[in-house]
C-alpha positions in Angstrom: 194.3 97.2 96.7 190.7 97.1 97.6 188.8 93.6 96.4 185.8 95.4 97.1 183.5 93.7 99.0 186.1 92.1 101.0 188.5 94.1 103.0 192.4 93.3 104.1 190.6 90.8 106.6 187.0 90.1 105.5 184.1 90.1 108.4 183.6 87.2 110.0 179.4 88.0 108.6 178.4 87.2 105.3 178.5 89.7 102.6 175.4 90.9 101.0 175.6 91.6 96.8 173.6 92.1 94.1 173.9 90.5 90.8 175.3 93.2 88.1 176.8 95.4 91.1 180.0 95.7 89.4 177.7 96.8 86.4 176.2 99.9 87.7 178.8 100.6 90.5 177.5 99.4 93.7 174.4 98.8 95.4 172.2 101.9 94.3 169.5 100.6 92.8 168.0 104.8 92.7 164.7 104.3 90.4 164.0 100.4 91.4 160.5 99.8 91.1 157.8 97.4 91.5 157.2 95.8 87.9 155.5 92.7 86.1 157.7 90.0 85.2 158.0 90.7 81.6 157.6 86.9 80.0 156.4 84.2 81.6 159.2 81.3 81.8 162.0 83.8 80.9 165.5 84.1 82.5 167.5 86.7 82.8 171.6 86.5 82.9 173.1 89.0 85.0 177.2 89.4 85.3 179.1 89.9 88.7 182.4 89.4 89.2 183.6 87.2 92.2 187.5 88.7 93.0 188.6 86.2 95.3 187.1 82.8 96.4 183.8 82.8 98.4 181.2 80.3 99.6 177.3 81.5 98.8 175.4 81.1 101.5 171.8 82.4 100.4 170.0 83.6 97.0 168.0 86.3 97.4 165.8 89.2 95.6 163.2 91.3 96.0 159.4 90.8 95.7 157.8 93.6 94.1 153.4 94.6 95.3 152.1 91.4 93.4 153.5 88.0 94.3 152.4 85.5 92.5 153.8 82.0 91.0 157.2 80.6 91.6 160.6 81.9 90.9 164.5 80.4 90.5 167.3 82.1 91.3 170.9 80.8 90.2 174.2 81.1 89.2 176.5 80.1 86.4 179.9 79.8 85.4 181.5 81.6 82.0 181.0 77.9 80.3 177.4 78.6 81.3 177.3 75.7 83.5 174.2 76.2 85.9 176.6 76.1 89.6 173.6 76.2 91.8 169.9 77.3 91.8 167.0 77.8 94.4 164.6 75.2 92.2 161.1 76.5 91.8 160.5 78.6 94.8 156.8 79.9 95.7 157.0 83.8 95.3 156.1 85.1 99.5 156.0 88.2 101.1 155.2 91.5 98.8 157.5 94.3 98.9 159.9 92.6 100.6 163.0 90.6 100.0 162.9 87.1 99.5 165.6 85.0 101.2 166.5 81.0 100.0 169.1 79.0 102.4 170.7 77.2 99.9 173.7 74.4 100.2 177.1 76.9 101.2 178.5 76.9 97.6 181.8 77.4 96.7 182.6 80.5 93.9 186.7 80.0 93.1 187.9 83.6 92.2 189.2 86.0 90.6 186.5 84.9 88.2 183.5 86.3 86.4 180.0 84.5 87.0 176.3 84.7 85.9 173.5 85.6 88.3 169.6 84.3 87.0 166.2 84.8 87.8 163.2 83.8 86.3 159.7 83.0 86.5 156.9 81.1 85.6 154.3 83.9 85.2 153.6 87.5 84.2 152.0 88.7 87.5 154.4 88.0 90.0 156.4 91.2 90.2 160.0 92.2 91.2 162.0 95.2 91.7 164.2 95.6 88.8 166.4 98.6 87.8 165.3 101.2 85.5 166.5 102.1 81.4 169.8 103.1 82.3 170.7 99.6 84.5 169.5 97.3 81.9 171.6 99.4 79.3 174.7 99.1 81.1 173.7 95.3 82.1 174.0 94.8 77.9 176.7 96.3 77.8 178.4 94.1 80.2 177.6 91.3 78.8 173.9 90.5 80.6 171.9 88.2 78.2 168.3 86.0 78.6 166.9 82.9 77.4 163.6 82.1 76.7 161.7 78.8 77.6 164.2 78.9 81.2 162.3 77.7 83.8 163.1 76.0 86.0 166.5 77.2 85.4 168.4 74.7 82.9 171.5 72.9 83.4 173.5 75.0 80.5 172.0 78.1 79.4 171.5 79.3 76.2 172.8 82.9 75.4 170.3 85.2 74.0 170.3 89.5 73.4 169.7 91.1 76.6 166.1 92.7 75.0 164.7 93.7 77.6 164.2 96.9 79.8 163.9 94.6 82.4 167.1 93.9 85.1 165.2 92.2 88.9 167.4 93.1 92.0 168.8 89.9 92.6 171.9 88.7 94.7 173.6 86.0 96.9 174.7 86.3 100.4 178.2 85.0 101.1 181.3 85.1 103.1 185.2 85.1 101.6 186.9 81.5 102.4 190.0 81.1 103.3 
C-alpha cells in the first residue's frame, strides 16, 4: 500500500504538502489566485491527514501581489490543541512563497490534523483555491474562527463560510 507521500523507504529530503491535499486530491491548486485576505484577525482550519509519523520541519504558504501585515501559520490536533505555530510573522516577498524554520516538530500518525492561517489585515493577500476547493474543504470538515490571531492555544470550531481556502503547508520528513 502506498502512504502517499511517503514511499516503501521515504527520501532521505523533506517532503513538501499542502494543507487540505488529501481534500482536493493532491497538489493541483488549478485556479489559485492572488486574493485579499477576507477578515482581518480570521483563521482558517484546514484538514490533512498525517498516515504515518513525521517531524515538521518548516510552515510555509504563498504570498499573493500585495503583502502587507503579519501572518500565523499552525497546526492542531483533533482535540484542537494548537501543536505548533510560526507566531506573528511579517508578510515578505510578493508572489512568492513564504518559508518559516520552525522547531522540527513531531506529528505521531496515522492521525488526522488541522493546518491554520490567519492574518491581521485585509490587504495582505494569499493564493487560496477557488469555489470548488473551499466546497470540498467543508465538506471535509475545514472550519474558521473569528477573533484568531495570533493563533490561540485551543481553537474554537466555527462554519467553514467562506470562499476562501490560502495554499498553505508544512515541510517535513517521515521519522523512524
Amino acid at each position: 500500500m502506498n502512504l502517499w507521500p511517503f514511499q516503501p523507504t521515504s527520501p532521505p529530503f523533506p517532503v513538501v504538502f499542502a494543507f487540505g491535499d488529501q481534500v482536493w486530491g493532491g497538489i493541483n491548486f488549478i485556479g489559485a489566485a492572488s486574493a485579499v485576505f477576507p477578515v482581518a484577525n480570521d483563521a482558517f482550519f484546514l484538514p490533512f491527514f498525517v498516515p504515518k509519523t513525521v517531524t515538521v520541519l518548516e510552515l510555509w504558504w504563498i504570498n499573493g501581489a500585495t503583502v502587507s501585515g503579519n501572518v500565523d501559520v499552525g497546526i492542531y490536533n483533533t482535540s484542537l490543541a494548537r501543536v505548533v505555530s510560526t507566531g506573528s510573522t511579517a508578510q515578505s516577498g510578493t508572489t512568492a512563497t513564504q518559508v518559516v524554520d520552525i522547531a522540527d516538530t513531531v506529528l505521531v500518525g496515522p492521525a488526522m490534523y488541522y493546518g491554520a492561517l490567519a492574518c491581521d489585515n485585509v490587504t495582505a493577500t494569499f493564493f487560496r483555491g477557488n469555489n470548488y476547493l473551499t466546497a470540498a474543504a467543508r465538506i471535509a470538515g475545514a472550519f474558521q474562527q473569528s477573533s484568531a490571531f495570533a493563533l490561540p492555544a485551543t481553537a474554537v470550531a466555527a462554519a467553514y463560510a467562506s470562499q476562501y481556502a490560502p495554499v498553505a503547508g508544512i515541510s517535513m520528513r517521515a521519522t523512524t
